[in-house]
C-alpha positions as CSV (number, residue, x, y, z in Angstrom):
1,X,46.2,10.5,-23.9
2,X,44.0,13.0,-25.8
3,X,40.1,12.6,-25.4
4,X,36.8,14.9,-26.7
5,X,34.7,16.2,-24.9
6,X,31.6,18.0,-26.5
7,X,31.5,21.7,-26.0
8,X,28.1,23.0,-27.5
9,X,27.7,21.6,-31.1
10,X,31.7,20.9,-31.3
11,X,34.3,19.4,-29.2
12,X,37.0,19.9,-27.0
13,X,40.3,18.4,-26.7
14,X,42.8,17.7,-23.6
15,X,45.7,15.9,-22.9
16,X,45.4,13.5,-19.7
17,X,48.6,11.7,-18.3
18,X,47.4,7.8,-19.2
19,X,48.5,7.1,-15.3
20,X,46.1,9.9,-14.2
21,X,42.9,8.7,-16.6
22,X,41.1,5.9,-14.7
23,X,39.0,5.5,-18.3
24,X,36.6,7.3,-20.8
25,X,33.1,5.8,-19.8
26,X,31.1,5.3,-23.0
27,X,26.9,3.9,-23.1
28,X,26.7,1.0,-25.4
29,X,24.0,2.2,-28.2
30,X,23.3,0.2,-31.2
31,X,24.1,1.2,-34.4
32,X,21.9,4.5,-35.8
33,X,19.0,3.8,-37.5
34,X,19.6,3.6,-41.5
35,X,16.5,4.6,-42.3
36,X,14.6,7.1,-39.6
37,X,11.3,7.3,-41.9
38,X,10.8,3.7,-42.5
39,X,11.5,2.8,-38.7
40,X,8.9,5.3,-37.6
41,X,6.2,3.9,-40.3
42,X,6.7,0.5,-39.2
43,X,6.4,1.7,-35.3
44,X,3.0,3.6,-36.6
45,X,1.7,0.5,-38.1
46,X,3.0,-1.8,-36.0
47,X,3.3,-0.5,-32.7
48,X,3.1,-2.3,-29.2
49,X,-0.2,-2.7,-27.2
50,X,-3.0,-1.1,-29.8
51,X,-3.9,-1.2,-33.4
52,X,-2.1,0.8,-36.2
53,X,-2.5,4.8,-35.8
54,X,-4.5,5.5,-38.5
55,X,-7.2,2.6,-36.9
56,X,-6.5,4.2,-33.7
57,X,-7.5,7.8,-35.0
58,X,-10.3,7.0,-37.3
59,X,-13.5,8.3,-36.5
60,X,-11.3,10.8,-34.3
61,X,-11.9,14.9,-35.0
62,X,-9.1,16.2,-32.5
63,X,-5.6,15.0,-32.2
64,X,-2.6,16.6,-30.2
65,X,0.7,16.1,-30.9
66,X,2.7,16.7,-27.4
67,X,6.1,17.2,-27.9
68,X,9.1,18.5,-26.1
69,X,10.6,21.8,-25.7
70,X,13.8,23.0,-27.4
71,X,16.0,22.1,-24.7
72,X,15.7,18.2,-25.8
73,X,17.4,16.1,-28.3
74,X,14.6,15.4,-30.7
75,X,14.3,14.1,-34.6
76,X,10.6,15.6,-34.8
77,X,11.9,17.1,-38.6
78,X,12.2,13.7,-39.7
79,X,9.1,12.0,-37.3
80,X,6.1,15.0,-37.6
81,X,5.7,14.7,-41.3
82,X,5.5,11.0,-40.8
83,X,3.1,11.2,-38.4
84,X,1.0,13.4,-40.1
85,X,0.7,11.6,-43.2
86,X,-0.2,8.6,-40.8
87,X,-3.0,10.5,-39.2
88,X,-4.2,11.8,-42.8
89,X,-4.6,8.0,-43.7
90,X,-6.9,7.9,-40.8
91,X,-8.7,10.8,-41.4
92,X,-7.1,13.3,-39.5
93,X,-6.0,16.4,-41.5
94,X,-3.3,18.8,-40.9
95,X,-6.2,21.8,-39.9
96,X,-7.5,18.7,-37.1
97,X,-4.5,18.5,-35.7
98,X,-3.1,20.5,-32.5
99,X,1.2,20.7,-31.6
100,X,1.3,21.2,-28.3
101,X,5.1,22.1,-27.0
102,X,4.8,21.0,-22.9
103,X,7.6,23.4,-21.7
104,X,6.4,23.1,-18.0
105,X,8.1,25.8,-16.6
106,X,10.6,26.3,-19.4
107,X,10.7,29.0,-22.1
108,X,8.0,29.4,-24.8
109,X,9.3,27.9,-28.2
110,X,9.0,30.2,-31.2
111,X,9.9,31.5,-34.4
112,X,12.5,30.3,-35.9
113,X,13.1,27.6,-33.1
114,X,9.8,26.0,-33.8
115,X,11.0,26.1,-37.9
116,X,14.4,24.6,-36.8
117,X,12.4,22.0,-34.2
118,X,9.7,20.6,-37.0
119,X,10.6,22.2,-40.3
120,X,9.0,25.8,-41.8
121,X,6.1,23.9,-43.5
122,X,5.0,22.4,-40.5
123,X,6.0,25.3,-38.3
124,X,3.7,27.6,-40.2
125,X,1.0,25.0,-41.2
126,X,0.2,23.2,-38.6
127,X,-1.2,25.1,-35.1
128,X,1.4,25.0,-32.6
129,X,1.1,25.9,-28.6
130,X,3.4,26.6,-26.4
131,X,2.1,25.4,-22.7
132,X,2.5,27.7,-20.2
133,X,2.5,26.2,-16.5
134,X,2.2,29.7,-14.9
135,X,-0.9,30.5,-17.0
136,X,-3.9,29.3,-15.0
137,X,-6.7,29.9,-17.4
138,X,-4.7,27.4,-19.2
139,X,-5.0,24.4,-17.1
140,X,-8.1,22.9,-15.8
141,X,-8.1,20.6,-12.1
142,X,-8.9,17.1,-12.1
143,X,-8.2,15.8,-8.9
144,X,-5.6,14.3,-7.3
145,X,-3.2,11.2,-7.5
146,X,-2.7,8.5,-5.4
147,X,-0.4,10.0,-4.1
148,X,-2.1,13.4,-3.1
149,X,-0.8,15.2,-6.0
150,X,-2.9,18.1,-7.3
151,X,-3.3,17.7,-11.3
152,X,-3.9,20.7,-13.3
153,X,-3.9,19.6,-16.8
154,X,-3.2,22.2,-19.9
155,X,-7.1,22.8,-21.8
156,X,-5.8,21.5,-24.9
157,X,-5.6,17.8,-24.0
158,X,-9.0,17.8,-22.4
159,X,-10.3,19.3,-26.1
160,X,-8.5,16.7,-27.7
161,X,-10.2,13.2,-28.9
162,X,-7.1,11.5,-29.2
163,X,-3.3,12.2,-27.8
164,X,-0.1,11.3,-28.8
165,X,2.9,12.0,-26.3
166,X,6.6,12.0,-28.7
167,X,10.1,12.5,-27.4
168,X,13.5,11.6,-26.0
169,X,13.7,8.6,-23.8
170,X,16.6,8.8,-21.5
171,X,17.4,8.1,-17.9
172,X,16.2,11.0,-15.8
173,X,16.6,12.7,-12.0
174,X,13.2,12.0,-10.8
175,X,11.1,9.5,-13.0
176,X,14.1,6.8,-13.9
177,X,13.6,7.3,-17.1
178,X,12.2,10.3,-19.3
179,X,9.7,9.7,-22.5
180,X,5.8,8.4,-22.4
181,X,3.9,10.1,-20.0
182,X,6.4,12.7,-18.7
183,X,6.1,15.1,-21.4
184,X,2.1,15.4,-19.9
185,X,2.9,14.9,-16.6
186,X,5.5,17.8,-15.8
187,X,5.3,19.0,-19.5
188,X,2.1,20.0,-19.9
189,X,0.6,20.7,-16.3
190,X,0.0,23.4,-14.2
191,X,2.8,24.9,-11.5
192,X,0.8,23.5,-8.6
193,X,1.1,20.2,-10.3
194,X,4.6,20.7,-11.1
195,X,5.5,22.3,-7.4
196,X,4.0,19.1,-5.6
197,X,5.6,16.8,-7.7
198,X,9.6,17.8,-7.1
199,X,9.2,18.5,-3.5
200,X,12.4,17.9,-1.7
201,X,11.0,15.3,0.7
202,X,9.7,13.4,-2.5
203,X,13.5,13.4,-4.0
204,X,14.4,11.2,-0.5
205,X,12.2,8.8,-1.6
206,X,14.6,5.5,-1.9
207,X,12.2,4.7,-5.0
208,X,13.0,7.9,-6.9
209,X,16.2,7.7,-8.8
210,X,17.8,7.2,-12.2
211,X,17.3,4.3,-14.5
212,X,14.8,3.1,-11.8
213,X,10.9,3.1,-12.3
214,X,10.1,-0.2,-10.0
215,X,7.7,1.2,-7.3
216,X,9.0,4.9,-8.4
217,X,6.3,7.1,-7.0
218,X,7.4,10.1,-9.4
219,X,6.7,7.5,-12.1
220,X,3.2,6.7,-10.7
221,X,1.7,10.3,-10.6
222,X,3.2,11.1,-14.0
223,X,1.6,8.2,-15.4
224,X,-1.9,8.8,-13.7
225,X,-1.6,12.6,-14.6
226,X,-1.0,11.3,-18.4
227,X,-4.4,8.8,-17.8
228,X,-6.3,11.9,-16.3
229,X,-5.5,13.6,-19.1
230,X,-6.5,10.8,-21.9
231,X,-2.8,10.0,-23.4
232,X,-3.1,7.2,-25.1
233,X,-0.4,6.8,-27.7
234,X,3.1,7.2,-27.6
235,X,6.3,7.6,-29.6
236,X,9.7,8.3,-28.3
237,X,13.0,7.9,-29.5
238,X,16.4,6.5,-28.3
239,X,19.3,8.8,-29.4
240,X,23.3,8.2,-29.2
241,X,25.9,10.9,-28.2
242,X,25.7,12.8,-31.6
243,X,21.6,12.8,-31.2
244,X,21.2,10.0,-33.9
245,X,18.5,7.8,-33.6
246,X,19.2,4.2,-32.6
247,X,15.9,3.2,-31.6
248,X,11.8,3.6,-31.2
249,X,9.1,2.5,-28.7
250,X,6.1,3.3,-29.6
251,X,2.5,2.2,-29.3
252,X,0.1,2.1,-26.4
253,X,1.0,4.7,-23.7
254,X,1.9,1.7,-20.8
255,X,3.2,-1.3,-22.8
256,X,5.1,1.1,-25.1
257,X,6.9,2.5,-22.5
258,X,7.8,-0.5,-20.6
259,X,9.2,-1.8,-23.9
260,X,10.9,1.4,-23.9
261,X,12.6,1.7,-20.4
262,X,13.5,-2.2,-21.1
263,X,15.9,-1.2,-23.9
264,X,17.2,1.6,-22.4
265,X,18.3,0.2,-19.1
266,X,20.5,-1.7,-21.1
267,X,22.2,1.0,-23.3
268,X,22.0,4.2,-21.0
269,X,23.9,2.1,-17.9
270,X,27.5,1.8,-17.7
271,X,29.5,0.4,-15.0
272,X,32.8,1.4,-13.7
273,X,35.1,-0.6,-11.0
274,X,35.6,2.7,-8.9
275,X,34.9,6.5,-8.4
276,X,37.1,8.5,-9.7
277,X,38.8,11.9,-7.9
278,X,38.0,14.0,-10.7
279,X,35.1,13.6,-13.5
280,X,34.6,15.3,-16.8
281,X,31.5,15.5,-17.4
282,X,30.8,16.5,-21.3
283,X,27.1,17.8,-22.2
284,X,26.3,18.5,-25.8
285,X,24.1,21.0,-27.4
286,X,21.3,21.8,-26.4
287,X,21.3,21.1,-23.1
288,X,24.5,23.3,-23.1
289,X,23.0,26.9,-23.6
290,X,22.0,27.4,-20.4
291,X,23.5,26.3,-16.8
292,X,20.4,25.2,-15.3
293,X,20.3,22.3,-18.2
294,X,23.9,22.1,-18.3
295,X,24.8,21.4,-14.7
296,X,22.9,17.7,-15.1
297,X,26.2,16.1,-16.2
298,X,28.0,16.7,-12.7
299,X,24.5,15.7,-11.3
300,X,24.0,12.6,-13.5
301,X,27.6,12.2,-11.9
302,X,26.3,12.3,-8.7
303,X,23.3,10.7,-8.6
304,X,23.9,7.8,-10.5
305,X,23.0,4.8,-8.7
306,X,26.7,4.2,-8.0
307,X,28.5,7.6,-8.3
308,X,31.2,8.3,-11.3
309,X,32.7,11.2,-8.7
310,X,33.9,10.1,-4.8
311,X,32.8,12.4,-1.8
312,X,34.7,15.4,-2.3
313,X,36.0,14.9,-5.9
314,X,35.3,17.0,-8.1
315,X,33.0,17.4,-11.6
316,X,34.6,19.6,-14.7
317,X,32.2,20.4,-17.4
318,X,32.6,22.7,-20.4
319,X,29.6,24.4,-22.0
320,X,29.2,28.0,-23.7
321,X,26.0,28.3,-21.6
322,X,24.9,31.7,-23.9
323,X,21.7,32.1,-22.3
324,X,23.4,32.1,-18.8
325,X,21.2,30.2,-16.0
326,X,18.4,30.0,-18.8
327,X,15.6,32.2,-19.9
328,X,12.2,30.1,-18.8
329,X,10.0,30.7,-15.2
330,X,12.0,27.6,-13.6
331,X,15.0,28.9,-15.1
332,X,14.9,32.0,-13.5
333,X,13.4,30.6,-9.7
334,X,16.5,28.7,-10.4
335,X,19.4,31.7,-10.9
336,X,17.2,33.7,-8.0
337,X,17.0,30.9,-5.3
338,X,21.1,29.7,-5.7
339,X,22.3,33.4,-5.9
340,X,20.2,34.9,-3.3
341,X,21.9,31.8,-0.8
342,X,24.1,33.0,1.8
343,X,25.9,29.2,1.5
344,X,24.5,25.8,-0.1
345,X,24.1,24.1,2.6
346,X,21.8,27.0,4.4
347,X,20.1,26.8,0.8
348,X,19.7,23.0,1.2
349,X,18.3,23.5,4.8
350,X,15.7,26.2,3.6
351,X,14.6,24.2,1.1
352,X,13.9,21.1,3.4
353,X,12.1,23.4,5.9
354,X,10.5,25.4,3.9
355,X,10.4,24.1,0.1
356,X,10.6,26.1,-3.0
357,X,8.3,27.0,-5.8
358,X,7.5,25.2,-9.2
359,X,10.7,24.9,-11.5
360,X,13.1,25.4,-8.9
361,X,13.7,22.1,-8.1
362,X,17.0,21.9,-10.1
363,X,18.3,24.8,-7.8
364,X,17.9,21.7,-5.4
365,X,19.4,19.4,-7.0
366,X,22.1,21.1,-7.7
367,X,22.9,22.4,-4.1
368,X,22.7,18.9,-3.6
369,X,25.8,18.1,-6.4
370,X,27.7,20.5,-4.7
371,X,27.6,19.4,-1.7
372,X,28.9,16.1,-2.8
373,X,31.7,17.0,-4.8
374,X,32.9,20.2,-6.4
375,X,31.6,21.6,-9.7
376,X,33.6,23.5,-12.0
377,X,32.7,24.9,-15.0
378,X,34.9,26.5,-17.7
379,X,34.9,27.8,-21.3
380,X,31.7,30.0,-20.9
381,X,30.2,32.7,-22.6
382,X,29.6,34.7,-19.2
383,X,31.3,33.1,-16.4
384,X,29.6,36.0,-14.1
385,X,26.3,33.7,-14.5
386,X,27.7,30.7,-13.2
387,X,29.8,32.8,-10.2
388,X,26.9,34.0,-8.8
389,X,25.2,30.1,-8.8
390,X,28.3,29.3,-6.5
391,X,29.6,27.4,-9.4
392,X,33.6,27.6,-9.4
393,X,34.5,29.2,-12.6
394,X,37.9,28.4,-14.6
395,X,38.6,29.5,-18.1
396,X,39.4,26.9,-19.8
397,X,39.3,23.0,-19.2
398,X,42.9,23.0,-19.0
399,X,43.2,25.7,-16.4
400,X,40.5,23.3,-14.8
401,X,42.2,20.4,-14.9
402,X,45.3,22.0,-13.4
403,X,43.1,23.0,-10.4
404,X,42.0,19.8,-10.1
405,X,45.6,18.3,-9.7
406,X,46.9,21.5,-7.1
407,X,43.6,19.7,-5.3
408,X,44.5,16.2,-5.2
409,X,47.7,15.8,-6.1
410,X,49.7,13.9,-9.0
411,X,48.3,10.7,-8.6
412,X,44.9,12.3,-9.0
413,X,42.7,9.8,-10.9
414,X,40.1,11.0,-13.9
415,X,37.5,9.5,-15.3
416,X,36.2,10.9,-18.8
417,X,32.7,10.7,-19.6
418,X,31.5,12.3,-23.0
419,X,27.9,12.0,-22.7
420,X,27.7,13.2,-19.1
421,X,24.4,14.3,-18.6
422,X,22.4,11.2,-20.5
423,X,23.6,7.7,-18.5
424,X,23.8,6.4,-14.8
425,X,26.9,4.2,-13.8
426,X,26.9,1.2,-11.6
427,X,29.7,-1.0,-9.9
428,X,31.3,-3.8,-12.1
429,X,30.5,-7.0,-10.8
């Protein structure tokens, strides 16, 4: 049987034996939205928890706009003009307003990116920052959490009367769930905040997993980082495989959220009736430019609440990965840490002993994935990048898929799963 799988902004084809392929594991997303603009007006003046925006913002003189880096599926081309004329009903003109891009420990933003993420006119109109989590005249300290956490917050938000947090809600490592106040929280805080925050012993926590913010603790500090900081508005977006939108939450920070993570428990969760011996795992532009963002689909495989892969199966994702491990601070602690390790597992030891800095956490999380099962990449722009991560390298998915048959043997069984890095699996009932 032939199946897709996405390979940057296109696709790849293979051929699986229909008695090898166990099933192609789709979410279950609504229909796109017809009309993008209107939905996003309506959410504006009609949102959950609080008044419309423009009563929100009146009487306001400073209003950020956080949004998310790059690596993200976003719509802000279609939402940011939207938004803007909202805020210019209230009062709030273009020369009031303040983009702030929370990278965390990501790559700066800029150029042309910033024209492809919100359009030349706002690009070059509007003021736009990127937040840099290494930069400590940029952050200020306001305490802790409840949790101990040290929260440096980035200048801008505390200079800001009013702040709206936008971007992609989707089931994350970590928080559960990305969206509301995560794009504050790790997006635009400082590496201390960010360090504390993905600690390894924090990761153990039973509470901290996908698709899961019930008594999450990772949840909890973001949240009171993004109070600390005065968030108070949100607007993210629900997005299907081919980053269409299907659906908005927006409104007050909290409620909004909740509505949020309500809707996309049901449509980012699939269940499956067993693990399979082999999983491919597609990820789709952008997170496929770089390893460190497109590694997530074996770990989404992984870590799901009930694993896609077995114990010592195997994960086969093709991506061009052009920028190698990645460009940004994390990026880099991330290509250093994994090919500095003598093994994974005296990596994993290290980093439960000793810890690691800011960014790196993925490194972590990876070692962890490998552990777990095998992770194979293929079709890449520099396969030397992922060799030295400890990846194992194969040319082409084929050649992969070949390998993983020598491994396991003909009546190897495969599951497919095109959106690999954006949905958590359960057991069928």
């Amino acid at each position: 049987m032939k199946v897709q799988v996405p390979y940057g902004t296109t696709e790849l084809e293979i051929d699986i034996p229909e008695e090898n392929l166990q099933g192609v594991v789709q979410t279950h997303m609504p229909v796109p939205l017809p009309d993008l603009e209107e939905e996003i007006l309506r959410i504006l003046r009609s949102p959950v928890g609080c008044r419309p925006l423009i009563e929100e913002v009146r009487g306001k003189k400073k209003v950020c706009v956080v949004i998310t880096d790059i690596s993200r599926p976003h719509c802000y081309r279609v939402m940011m003009p939207v938004l803007l004329g909202e805020l210019a009903r209230g009062g709030i003109h273009s020369e009031d307003v303040t983009i702030l891009v929370g990278t965390g420990l990501h790559r700066p933003n800029i150029g042309d990116e910033l024209v492809q993420m919100l359009g030349e006119e706002i690009a070059r109109g509007v003021k736009v920052v990127n937040h840099r989590a290494d930069h400590k005249e940029d952050v200020t300290y306001l305490g802790e959490t409840s949790y101990g956490c040290p929260v440096w917050v980035n200048n801008i938000l505390l200079e800001s009367d009013y702040i709206i947090c936008t971007g992609v809600l989707e089931p994350h490592f970590w928080a559960g769930f990305s969206g509301g106040r995560k794009v504050i929280g790790i997006g635009c805080t400082g590496e201390d905040t960010i360090k504390f925050l993905h600690s390894p012993q924090l990761f153990e926590d039973p509470s901290i997993r996908m698709g899961n913010i019930e008594g999450n603790k990772f949840h909890q500090m973001l949240t009171e980082i993004a109070e600390k900081a005065g968030a108070q508005f949100m607007l993210n977006f629900i997005m299907d495989e081919e980053k269409r939108v299907c659906a908005l939450a927006g409104g007050e920070l909290h409620k909004a959220f909740e509505f949020g993570v309500s809707f996309a428990q049901k449509v980012y969760q699939a269940e499956i009736d067993q693990q399979a011996d082999i999983v491919i795992a597609g990820v789709a532009y952008p997170k496929s430019t770089n390893l460190y963002q497109g590694t997530r689909g074996a770990s989404c495989s992984v870590f799901s609440p009930y694993p896609t892969v077995r114990r010592g199966g195997m994960v086969i994702t093709p991506l061009p990965a052009e920028e190698g491990a990645g460009k940004g601070v994390g990026e880099e602690r991330f290509r250093k840490l994994l090919s500095g390790a003598e093994s994974i597992e005296d990596f994993i030891l290290h980093c439960l002993e000793y810890g690691y800095p800011g960014g790196a956490q993925r490194a972590f999380l990876l070692a962890l994935t490998m552990r777990y099962a095998e992770v194979v990449v293929t079709d890449l722009v520099d396969p030397a990048a992922a060799q030295e991560l400890k990846l194992t390298v194969k040319p082409t998915l084929r050649a992969a898929l070949d390998y993983g048959f020598e491994k396991y043997g003909k009546k190897t069984k495969i599951l497919v799963v095109p959106d690999g890095a954006r949905f958590f699996t359960v057991k069928r009932r």
